[in-house]
MITI-336029 format. One line per field, with one value per residue (C-alpha): residue number from 1; residue in three letters; x, y, z. Coordinates in pm, 1 decimal. Each point is the difference from the previous one (the first is absolute). Last residue first. Layout:
seq [NUM:...] .
type [ALA:...] .
xx [X:...] .
yy [Y:...] .
zz [Z:...] .
END
This chain:
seq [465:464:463:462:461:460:459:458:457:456:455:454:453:452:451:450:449:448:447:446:445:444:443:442:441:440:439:438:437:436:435:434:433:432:431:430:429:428:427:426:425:424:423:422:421:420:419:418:417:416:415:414:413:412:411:410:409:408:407:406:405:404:403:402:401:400:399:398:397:396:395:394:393:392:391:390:389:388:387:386:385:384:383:382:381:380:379:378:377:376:375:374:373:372:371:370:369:368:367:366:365:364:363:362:361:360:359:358:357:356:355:354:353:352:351:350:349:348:347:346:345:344:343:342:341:340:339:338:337:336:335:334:333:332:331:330:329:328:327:326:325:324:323:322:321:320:319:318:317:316:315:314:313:312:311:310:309:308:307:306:305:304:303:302:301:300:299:298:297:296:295:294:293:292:291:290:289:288:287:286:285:284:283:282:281:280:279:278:277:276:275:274:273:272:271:270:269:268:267:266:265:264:263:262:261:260:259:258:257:256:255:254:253:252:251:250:249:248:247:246:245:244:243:242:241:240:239:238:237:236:235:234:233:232:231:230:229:228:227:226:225:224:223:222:221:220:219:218:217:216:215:214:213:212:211:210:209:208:207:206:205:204:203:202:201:200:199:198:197:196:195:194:193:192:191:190:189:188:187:186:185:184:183:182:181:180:179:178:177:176:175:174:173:172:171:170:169:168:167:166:165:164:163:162:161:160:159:158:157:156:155:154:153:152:151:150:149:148:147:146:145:144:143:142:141:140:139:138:137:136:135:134:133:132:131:130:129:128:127:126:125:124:123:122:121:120:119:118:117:116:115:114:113:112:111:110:109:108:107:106:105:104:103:102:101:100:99:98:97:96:95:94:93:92:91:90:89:88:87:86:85:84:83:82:81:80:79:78:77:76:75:74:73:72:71:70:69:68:67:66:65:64:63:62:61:60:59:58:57:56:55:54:53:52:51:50:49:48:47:46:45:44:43:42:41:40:39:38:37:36:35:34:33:32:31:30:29:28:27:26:25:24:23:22:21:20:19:18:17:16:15:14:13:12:11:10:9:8:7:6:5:4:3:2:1] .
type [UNK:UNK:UNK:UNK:UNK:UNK:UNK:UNK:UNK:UNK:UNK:UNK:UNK:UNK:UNK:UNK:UNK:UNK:UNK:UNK:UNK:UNK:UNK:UNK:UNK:UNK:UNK:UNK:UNK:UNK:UNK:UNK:UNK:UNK:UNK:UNK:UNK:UNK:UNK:UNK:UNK:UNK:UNK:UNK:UNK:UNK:UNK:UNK:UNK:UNK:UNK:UNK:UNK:UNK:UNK:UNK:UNK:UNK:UNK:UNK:UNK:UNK:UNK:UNK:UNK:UNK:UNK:UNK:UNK:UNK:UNK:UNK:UNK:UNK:UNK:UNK:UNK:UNK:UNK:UNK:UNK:UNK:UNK:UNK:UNK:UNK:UNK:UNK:UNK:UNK:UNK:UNK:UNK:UNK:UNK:UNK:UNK:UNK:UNK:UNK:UNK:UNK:UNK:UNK:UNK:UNK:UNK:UNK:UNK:UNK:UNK:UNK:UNK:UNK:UNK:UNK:UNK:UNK:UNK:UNK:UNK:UNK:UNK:UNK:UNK:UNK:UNK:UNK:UNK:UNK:UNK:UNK:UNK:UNK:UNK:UNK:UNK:UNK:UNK:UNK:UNK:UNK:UNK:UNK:UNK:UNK:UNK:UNK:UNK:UNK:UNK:UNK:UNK:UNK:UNK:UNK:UNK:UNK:UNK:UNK:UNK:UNK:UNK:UNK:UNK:UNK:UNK:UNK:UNK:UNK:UNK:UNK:UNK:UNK:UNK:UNK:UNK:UNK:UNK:UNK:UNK:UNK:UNK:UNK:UNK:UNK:UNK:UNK:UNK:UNK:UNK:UNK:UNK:UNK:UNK:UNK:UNK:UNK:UNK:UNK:UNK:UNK:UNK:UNK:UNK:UNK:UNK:UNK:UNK:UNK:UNK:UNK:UNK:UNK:UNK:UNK:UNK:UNK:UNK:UNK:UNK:UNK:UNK:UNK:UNK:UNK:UNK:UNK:UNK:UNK:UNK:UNK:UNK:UNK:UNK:UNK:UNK:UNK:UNK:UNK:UNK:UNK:UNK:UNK:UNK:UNK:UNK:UNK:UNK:UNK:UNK:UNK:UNK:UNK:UNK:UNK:UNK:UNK:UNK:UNK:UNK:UNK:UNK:UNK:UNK:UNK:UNK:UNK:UNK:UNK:UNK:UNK:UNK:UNK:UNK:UNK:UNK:UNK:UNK:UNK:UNK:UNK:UNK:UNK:UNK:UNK:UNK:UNK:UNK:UNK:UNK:UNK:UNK:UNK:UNK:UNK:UNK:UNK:UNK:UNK:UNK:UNK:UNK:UNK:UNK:UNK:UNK:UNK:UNK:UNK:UNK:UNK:UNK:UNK:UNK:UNK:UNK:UNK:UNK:UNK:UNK:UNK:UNK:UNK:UNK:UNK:UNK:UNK:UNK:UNK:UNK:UNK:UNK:UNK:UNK:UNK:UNK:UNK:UNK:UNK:UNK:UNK:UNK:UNK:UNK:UNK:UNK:UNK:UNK:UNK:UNK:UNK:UNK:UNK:UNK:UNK:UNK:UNK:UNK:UNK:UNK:UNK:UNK:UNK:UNK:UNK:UNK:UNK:UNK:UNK:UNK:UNK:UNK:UNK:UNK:UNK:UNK:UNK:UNK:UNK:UNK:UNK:UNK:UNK:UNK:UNK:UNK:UNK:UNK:UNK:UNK:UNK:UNK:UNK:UNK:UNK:UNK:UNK:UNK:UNK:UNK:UNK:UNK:UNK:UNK:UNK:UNK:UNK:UNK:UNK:UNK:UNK:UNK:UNK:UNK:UNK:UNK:UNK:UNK:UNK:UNK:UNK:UNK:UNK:UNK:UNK:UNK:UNK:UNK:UNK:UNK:UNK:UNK:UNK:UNK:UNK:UNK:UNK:UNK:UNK:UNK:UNK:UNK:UNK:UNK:UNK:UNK:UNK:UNK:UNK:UNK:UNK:UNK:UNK:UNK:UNK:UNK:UNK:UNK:UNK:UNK:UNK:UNK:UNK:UNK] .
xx [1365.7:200.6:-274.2:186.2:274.6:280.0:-292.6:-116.6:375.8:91.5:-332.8:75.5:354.7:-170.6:-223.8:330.0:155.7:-254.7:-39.0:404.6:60.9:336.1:-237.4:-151.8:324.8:-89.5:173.9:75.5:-224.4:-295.6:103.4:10.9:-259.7:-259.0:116.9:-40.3:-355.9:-3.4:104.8:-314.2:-205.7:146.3:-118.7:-322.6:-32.3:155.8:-300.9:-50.0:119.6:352.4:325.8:113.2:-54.6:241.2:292.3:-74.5:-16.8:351.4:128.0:-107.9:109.3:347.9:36.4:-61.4:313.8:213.6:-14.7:41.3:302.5:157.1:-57.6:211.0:329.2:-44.6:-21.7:-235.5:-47.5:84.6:-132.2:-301.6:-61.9:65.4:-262.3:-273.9:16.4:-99.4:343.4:-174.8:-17.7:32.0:23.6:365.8:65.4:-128.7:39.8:326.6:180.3:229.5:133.6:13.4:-197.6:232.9:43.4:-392.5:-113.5:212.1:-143.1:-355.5:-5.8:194.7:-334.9:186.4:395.6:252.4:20.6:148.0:106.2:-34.1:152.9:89.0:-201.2:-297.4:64.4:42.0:-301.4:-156.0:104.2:-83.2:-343.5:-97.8:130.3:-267.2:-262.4:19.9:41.3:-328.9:-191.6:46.0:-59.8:-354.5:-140.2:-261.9:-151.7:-35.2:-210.0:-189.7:-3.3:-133.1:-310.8:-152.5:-397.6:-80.8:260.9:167.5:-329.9:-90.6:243.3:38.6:-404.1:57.6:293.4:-175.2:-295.4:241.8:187.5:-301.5:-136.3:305.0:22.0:-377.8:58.8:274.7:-134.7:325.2:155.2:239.6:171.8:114.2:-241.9:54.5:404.0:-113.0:-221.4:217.5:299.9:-259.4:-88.2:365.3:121.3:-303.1:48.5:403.3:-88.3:-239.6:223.2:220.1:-238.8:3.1:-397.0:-65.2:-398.9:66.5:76.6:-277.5:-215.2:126.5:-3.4:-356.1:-87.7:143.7:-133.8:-386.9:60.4:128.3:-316.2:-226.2:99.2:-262.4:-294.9:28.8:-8.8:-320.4:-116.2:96.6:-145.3:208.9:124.2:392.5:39.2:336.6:202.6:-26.1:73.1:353.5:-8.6:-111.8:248.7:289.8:-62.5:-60.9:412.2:108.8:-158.7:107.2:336.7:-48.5:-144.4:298.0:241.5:-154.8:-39.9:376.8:2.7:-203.9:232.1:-37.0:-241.3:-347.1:-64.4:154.1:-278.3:132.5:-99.6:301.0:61.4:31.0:-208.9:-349.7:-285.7:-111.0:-351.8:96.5:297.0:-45.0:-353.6:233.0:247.8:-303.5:-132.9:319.9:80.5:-319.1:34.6:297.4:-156.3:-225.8:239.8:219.8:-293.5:-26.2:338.5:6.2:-328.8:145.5:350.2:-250.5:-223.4:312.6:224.5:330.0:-80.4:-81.4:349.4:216.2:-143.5:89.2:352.4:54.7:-120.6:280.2:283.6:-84.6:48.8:367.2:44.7:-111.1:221.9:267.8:-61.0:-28.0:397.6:117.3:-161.7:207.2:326.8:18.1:304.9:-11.2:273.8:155.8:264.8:262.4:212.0:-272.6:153.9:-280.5:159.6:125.2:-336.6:-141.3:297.2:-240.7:145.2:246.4:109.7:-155.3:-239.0:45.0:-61.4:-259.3:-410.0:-56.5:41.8:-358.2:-155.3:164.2:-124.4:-350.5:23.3:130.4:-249.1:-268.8:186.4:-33.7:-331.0:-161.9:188.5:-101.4:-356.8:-140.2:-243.1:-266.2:-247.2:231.5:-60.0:-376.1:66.7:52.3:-282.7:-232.3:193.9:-118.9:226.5:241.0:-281.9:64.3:348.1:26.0:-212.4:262.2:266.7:-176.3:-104.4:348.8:115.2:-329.1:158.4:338.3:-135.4:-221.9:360.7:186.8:-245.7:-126.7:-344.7:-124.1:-110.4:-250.8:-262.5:232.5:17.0:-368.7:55.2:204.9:-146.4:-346.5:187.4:136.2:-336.6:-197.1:11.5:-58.5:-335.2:-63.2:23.1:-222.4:-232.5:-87.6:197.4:-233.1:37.0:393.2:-22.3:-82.5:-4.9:254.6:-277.8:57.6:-89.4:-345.5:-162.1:168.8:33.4:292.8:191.7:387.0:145.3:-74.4:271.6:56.9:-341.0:-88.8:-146.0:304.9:-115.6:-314.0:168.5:173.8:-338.5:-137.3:-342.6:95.4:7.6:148.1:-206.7] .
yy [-2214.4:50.2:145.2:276.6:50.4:117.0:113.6:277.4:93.4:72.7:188.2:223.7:54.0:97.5:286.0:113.3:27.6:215.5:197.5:46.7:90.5:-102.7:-303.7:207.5:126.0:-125.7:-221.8:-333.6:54.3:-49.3:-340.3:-74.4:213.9:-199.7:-306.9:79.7:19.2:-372.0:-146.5:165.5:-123.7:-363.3:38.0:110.1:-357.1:-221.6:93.6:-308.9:-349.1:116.4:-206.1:107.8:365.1:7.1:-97.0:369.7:135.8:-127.1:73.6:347.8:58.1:-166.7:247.5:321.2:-102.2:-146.4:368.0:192.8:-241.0:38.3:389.1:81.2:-236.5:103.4:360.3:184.2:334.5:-91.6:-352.1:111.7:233.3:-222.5:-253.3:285.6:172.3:361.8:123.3:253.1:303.6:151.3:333.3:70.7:-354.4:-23.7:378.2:-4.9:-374.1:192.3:309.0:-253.2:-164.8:-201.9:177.1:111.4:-317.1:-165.0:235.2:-5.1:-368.0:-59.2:-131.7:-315.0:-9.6:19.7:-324.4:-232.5:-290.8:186.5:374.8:84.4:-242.7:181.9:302.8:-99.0:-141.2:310.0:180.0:-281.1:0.2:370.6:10.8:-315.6:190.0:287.9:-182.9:-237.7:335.7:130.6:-337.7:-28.0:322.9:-140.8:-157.4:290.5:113.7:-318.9:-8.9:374.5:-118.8:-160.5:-34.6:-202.2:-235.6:-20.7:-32.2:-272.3:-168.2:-51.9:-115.1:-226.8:-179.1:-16.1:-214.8:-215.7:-93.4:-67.1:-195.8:-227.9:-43.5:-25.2:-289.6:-203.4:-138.0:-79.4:-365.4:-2.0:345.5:120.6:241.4:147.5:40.4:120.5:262.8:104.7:75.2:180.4:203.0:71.2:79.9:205.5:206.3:94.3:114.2:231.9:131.3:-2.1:240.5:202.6:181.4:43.0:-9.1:-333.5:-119.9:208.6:-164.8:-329.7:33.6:115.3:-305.6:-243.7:154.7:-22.3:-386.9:-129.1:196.7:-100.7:-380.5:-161.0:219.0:-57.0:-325.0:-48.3:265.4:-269.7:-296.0:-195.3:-348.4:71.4:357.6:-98.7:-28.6:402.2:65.8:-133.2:159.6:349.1:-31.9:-117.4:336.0:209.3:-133.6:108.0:299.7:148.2:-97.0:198.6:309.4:-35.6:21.1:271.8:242.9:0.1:40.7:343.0:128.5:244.0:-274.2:65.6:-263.2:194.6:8.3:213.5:292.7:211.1:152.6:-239.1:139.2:-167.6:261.1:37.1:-177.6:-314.0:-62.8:63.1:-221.7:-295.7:21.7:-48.6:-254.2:-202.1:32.0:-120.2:-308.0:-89.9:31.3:-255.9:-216.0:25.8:-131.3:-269.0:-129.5:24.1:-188.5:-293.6:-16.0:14.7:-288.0:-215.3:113.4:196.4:215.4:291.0:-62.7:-70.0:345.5:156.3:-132.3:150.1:344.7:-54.4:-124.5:353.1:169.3:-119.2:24.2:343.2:43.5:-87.4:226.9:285.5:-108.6:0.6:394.8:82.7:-171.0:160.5:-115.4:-328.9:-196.6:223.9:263.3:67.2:260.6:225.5:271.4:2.3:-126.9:-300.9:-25.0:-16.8:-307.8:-239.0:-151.5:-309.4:-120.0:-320.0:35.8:39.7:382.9:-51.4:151.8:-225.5:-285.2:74.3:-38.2:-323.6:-114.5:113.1:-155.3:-339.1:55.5:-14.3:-335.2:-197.0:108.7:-139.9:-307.5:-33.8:123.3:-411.9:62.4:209.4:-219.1:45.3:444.9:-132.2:-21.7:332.0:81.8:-154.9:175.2:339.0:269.3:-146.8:178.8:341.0:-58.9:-82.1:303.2:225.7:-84.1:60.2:377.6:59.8:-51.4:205.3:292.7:-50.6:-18.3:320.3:171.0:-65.3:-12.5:-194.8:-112.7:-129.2:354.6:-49.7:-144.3:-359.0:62.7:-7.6:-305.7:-168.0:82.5:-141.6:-313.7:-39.8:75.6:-208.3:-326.0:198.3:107.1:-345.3:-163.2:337.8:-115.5:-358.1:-288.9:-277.1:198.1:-20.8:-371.5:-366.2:96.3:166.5:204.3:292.5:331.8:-58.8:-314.3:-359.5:89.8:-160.9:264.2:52.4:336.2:189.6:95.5:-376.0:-107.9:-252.8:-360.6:-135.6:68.6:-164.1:-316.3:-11.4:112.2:-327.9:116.2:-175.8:-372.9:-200.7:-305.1] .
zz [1060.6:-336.5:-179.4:-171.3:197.9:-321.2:-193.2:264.0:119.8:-341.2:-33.2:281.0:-189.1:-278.2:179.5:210.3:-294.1:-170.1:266.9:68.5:-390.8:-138.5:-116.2:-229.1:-179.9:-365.7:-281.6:135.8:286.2:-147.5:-70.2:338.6:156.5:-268.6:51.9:362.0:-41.6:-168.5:276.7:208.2:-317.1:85.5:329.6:-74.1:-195.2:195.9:311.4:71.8:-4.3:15.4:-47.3:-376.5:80.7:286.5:-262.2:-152.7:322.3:100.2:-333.6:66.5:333.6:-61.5:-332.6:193.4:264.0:-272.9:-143.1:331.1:75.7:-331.2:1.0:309.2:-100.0:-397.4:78.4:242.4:-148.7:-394.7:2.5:148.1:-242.1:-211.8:81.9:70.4:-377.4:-45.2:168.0:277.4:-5.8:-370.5:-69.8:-148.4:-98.0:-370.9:-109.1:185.8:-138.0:-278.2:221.8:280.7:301.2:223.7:300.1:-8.8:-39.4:277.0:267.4:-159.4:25.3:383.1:170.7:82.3:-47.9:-261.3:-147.9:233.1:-241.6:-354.8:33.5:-319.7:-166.7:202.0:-108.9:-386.6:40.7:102.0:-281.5:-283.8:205.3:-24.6:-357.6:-56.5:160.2:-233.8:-300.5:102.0:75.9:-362.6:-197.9:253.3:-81.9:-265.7:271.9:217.9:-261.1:75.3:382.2:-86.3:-240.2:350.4:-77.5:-269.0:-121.4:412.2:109.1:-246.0:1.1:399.9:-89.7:-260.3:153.5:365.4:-144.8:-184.1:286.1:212.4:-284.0:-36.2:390.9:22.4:-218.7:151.9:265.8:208.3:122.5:-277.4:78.8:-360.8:-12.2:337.0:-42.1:-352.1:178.7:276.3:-225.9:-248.8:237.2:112.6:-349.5:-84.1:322.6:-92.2:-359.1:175.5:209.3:-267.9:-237.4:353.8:-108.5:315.4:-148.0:-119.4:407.8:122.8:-235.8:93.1:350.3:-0.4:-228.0:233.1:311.9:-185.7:-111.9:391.6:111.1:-294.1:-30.7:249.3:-85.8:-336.7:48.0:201.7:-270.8:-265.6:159.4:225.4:-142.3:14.7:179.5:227.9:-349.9:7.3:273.1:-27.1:-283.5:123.4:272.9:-273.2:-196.7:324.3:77.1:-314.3:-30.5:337.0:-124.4:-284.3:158.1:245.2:-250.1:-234.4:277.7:3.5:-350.7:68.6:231.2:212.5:175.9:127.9:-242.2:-303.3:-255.6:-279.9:-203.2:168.7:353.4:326.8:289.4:-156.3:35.2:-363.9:42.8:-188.4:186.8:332.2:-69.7:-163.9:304.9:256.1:-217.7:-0.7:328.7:81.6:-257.6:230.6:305.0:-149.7:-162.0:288.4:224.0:-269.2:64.3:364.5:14.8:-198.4:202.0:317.4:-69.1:-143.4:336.5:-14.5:-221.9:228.6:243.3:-323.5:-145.4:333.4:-47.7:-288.0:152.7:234.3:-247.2:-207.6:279.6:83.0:-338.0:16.0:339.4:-243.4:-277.7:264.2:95.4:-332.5:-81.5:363.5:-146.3:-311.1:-202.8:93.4:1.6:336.5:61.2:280.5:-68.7:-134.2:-216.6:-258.6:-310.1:266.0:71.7:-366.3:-55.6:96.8:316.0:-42.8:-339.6:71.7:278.6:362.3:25.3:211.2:26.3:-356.4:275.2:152.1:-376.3:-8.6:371.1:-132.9:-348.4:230.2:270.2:-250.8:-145.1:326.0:105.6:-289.4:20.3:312.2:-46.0:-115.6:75.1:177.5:172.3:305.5:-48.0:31.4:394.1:58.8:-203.3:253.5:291.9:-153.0:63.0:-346.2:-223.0:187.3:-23.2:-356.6:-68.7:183.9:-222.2:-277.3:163.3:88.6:-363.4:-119.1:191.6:-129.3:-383.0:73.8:164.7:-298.6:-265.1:-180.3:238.1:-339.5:-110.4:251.7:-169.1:2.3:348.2:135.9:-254.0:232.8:302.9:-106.7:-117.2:339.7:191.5:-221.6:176.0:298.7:-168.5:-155.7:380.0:129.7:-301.2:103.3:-132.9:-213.9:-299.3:-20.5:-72.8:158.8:394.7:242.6:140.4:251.9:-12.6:17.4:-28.8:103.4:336.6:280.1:-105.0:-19.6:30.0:-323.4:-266.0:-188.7:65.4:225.1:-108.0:122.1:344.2:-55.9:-93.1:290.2:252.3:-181.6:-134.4:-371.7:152.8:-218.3:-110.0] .
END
């Protein structure tokens, strides 16, 4: 028999922000799920999440100085987590990060190079318009150099996720503390709403956001992930009576209906496009899993159906009008992309630099392109906006980068006992921040970057110790 009271296995019973205990109550507890840890483990759990949606109400920290601010302050949370020698030691559980590494430091090195003029054609020719002798790629080198202390950011709060993930009883606890600072978020932005007091003017829900879309993303992933908690939960009531079961499903049921009315009351008709795709992602993937009960899947889904109908039937008649708007917006976004295409073939290895958008839109917005162009800050579509800052040799990287974490997770899925079914609905969030992104700026936001990129981290070390 293996003795349980060995001071090793009591080490590894430590949480991943306390020193080691030699308790089992407390802040400690490495046991089966996130209900064995005590409440200062779920609190530092929480801390990240907390941050990031003390910055979603925050207009996203968008702005120059917010953005730089909540930079320092993901930098600083990897620190803070790093203090404790127990984390330390969860950075080996954290693999493979070579490849990883690898292709961050190739965006960053590209974004670094944009500072030359070694590119074909040399320096964009806006220097040489400008008198400078010596010019650069980028045509704004202090908006490239912010991006890249955002990456640099970004990689931090990534790592964090790693750090909370890294460990079944912690990679479950992370993902219902989100849920619940989540579903706080949510009511906070539903009360703003409802009682007039939201910053952001119109009949919309925007988050905290000044954007309502923007809202839209993280109320979908927030759906997502409560959708695979609840079914998860779900399957875990088998022979208890119906208040037993009740009782089991409420929390995980309660965050996934306050995401979902906050996500119909944005009323982003992609946003919400973006959430069905993922749910139903993690919902065939669960379906077609063998070993699975089947049945609360199939009720679940049907369950959710009636009632996202019936809110958006009953009580949301502007995501229809906006409906009916969908022919005007499509023309508008497609002159914004024929523009910005045209950019980026213009410029396709090295692009132009990061954070150059309003630089490049304003050079190449016309007499026939001004009613499309003239307002816009961002491109409305991640991938080429990429392409059109960072060009071919920055984008690759960044792409190749996003698609090793996910295939990684995905492939995790296949070798865990436990816990395959919030992972999955973690996948299944960045479904929604992926296809999102094909026609919407949220990812140009730091908060909501920072969020996906915690939940990058989270699937990519989920379980792994």
């Amino acid at each position: 028999m293996t003795d349980t009271s060995s001071p090793r296995r009591r080490r590894r019973s430590s949480t991943s922000f306390a020193p080691a205990s030699t308790s089992g109550t407390g802040g400690g507890g490495g046991g089966g799920g996130s209900d064995s840890l005590g409440w200062k483990t779920m609190a530092a759990l929480g801390a990240a999440p907390a941050l990031l949606c003390a910055a979603h109400l925050t207009f996203g920290a968008n702005q120059p100085i917010a953005a730089l601010w909540f930079t320092v302050l993901l930098a600083l949370s990897l620190c803070v987590a790093l203090a404790f020698p127990t984390v330390r030691r969860g950075l080996h559980d954290i693999s493979p990060l070579t490849p990883l590494a690898i292709l961050f430091g190739l965006t960053l090195a590209a974004a670094l190079w944009s500072f030359t003029d070694l590119a074909p054609g040399g320096a964009h020719p806006i220097w040489a318009w400008a008198g400078v002798e010596k010019g650069s790629i980028t045509v704004n080198p202090p908006a490239t150099l912010f991006e890249i202390a955002k990456l640099l950011g970004l990689g931090c709060i990534f790592l964090v996720g790693c750090l909370q993930s890294a460990r079944m009883s912690w990679a479950r606890a992370t993902v219902r503390v989100v849920l619940l600072v989540g579903a706080g978020y949510g009511l906070i932005s539903l009360l703003s709403f409802v009682s007039g007091a939201q910053l952001m003017v119109g009949p919309r829900l925007s988050g905290g956001f000044l954007s309502a879309n923007s809202g839209a993303t993280v109320f979908g992933m927030l759906t997502v992930v409560g959708l695979a908690a609840l079914l998860r939960d779900w399957r875990q009531t088998r022979g208890l009576d119906p208040a037993s079961t009740l009782g089991k499903v409420a929390v995980s049921l309660a965050c996934v209906l306050m995401s979902m009315t906050c996500l119909l009351l944005t009323a982003s008709r992609m946003g919400l496009t973006a959430t069905v795709v993922g749910a139903l992602v993690l919902m065939i993937w669960e379906l077609f899993d063998a070993k699975r009960d089947r049945m609360p899947l199939l009720i679940a889904g049907g369950v959710l159906a009636v009632l996202a109908l019936f809110l958006a039937i009953g009580g949301n008649d502007l995501l229809w009008d906006r409906l009916q708007t969908v022919q005007t917006d499509k023309v508008t976004r497609g002159d914004i992309f024929v523009a910005h295409w045209q950019a980026f073939t213009a410029s396709p290895l090295f692009g132009y630099g990061l954070g150059s958008f309003s630089d490049i839109n304003s050079q190449i917005t016309t007499d026939q392109n001004y009613h499309a162009l003239w307002s816009v800050r961002a491109v409305h579509n991640v991938y080429l906006q990429w392409l059109e800052e960072a060009g071919i040799i920055g984008a690759l990287p960044m792409f190749l980068l996003i698609a090793t974490i996910l295939v990684a997770a995905v492939w995790r899925t296949f070798n865990l006992r436990k816990g395959q079914t919030l992972l999955r609905g973690v996948i299944a969030a960045s479904v929604v921040v992926l296809v999102h992104g094909t026609v919407d700026f949220g990812l140009q936001v730091p908060s909501i970057a920072a969020f996906w990129a915690f939940l990058l981290g989270c699937q990519f070390s989920f379980g792994r110790r």
